[in-house]
C-alpha positions as CSV (number, residue, x, y, z in Angstrom):
1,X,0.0,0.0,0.0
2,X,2.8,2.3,0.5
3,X,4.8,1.8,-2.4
4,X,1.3,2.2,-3.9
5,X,1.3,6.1,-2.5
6,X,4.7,6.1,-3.3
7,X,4.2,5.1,-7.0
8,X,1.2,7.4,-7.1
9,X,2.9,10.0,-6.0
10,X,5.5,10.1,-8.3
11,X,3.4,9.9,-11.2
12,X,1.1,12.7,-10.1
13,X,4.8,15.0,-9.8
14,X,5.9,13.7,-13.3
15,X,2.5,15.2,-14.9
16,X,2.4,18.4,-12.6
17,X,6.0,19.6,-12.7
18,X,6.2,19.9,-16.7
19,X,2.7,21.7,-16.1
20,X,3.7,24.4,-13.7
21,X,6.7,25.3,-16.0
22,X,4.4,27.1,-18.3
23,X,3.5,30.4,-17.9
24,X,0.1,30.6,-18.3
25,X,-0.9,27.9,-16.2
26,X,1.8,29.5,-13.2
27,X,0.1,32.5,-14.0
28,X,-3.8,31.4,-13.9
29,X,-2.9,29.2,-10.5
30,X,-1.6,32.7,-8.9
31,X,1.8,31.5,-8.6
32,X,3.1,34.4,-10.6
33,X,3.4,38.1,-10.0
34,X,1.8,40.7,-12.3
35,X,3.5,43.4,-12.2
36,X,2.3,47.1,-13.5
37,X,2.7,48.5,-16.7
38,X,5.5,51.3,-16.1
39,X,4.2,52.9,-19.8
40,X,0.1,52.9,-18.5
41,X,1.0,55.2,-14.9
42,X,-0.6,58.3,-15.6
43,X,0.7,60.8,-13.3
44,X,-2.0,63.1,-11.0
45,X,-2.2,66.1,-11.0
46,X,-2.4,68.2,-7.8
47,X,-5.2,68.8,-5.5
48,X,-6.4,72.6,-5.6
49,X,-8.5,74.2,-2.9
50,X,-10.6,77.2,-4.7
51,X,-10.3,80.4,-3.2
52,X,-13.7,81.1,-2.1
53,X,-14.2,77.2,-1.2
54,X,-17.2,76.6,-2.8
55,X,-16.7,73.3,-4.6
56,X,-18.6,72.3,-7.8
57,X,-19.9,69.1,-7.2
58,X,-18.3,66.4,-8.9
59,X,-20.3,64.7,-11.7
60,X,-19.4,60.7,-11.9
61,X,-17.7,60.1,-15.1
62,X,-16.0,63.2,-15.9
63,X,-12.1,64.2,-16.0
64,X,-10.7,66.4,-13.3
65,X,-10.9,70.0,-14.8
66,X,-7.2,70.5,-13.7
67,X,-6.0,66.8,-15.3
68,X,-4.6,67.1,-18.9
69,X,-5.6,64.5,-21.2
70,X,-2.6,61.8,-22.2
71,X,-2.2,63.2,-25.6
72,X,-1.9,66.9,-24.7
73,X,0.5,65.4,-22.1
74,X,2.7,63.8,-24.9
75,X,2.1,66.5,-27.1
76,X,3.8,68.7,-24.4
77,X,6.8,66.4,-23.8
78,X,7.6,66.0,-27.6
79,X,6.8,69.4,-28.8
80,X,7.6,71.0,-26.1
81,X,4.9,73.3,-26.1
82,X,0.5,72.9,-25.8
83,X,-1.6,74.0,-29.1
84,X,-3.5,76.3,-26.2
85,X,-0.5,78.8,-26.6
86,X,-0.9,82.2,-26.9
87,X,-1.4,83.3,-31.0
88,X,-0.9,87.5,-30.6
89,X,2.5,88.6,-30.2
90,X,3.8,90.6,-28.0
91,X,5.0,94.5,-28.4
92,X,8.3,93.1,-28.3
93,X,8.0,90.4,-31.1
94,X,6.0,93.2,-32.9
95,X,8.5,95.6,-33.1
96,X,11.3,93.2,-33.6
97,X,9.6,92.1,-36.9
98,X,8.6,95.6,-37.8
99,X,12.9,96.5,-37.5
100,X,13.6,93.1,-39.2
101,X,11.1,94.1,-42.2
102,X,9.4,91.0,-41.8
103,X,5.5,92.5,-41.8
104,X,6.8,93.7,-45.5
105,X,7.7,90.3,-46.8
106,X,6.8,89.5,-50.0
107,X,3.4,87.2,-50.6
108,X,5.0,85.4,-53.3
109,X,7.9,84.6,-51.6
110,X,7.5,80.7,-52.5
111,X,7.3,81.5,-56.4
112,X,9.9,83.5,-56.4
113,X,12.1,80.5,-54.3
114,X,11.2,77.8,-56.7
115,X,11.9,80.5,-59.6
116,X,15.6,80.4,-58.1
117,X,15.9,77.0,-57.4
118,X,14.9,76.0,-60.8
119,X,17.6,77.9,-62.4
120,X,20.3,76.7,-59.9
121,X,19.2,73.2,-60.7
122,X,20.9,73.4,-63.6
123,X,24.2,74.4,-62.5
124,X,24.3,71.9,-59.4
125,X,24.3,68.6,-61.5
126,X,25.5,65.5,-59.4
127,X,29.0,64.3,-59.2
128,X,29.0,61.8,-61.7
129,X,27.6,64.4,-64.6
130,X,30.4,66.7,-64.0
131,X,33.5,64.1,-63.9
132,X,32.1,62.3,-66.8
133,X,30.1,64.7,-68.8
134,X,26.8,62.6,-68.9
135,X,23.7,64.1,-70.1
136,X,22.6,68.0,-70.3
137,X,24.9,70.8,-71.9
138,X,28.4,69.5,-72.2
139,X,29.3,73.1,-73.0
140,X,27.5,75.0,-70.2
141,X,29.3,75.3,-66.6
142,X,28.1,72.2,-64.4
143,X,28.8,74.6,-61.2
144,X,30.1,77.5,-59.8
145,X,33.7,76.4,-58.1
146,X,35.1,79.0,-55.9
147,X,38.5,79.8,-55.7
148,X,39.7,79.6,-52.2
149,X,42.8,81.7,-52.3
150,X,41.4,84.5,-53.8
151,X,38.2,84.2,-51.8
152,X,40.4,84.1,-48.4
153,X,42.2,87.1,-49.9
154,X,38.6,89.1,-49.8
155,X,37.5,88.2,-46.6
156,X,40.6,89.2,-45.2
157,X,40.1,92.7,-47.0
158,X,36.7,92.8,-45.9
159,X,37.7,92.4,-42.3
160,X,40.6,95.4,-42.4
161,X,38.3,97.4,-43.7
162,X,35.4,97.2,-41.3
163,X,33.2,95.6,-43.9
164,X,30.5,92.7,-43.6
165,X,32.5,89.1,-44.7
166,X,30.2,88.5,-47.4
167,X,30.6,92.1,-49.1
168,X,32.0,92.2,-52.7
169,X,31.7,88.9,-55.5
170,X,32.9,85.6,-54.7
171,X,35.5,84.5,-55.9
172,X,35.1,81.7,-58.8
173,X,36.9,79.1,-61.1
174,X,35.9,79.3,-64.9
175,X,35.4,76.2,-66.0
């Protein structure tokens, strides 16, 4: 009878330990620990008393008025700043813009950009157009190649003389 128990007892561990190695089984039994989601802890936001004391009374359901929501939340930590910012500048901004010109700015600033670029696209061709001469004008300048001597000579000038370093032509190689 006791070899019996014995016998039956082995064979009951056989079957159970395999068993209780798998997790969901560990974990419907309670033998495993849930822990919280670190990325789901929303943080609270202070209690405030109101000045005169008289509390609104709470209606089931609804947000605390002084809780943002999670998205303005990450919104705030990503962009650094809420969309409830303030839209009217100040005298300050306002008058740096006026002295920058900037409230005189052109309204077709953006054609006039893509005018430029259109044109430059011609002279900046890639790399392997201007060593090997492949496609497009062979006898128009692939790019404007400034001469660094000469350039470096100008600046210098520029600075003895008090003027800004970008005053006077650049310096270029003829192709």
């Amino acid at each position: 009878m006791k070899s019996k128990n014995i016998l039956s007892l082995t064979a009951l561990s056989i079957i159970i330990l395999p068993v209780m190695g798998c997790g969901n089984i560990k974990n419907s039994l309670g033998l495993e620990k849930d822990a919280p989601d670190e990325f789901a802890v929303l943080k609270r936001a202070p209690l405030e008393i109101p000045a005169n004391l008289a509390l609104p009374p709470p209606v089931p359901g609804m947000p605390r008025p002084q809780e943002t929501s999670t998205i303005d939340t990450a919104q705030q930590a990503v962009l650094g700043h809420s969309e409830k910012t303030q839209s009217t500048s100040s005298s300050a901004e306002a008058a740096l813009l006026n002295k920058t010109g900037a409230d005189n700015a052109s309204s077709d600033i953006r054609a006039t950009i893509n005018k430029e670029t259109d044109e430059m696209h011609d002279r900046n061709k890639p790399v392997a157009e201007k060593l090997f001469n492949i496609g497009g004008d062979r006898d128009k300048a692939s790019a404007t190649v400034v001469d660094p001597a000469k350039e470096l000579e100008r600046i210098q000038k520029n600075k003895a003389e008090g003027k800004p370093a970008n005053a006077g032509e650049t310096a270029i190689i003829e192709e």
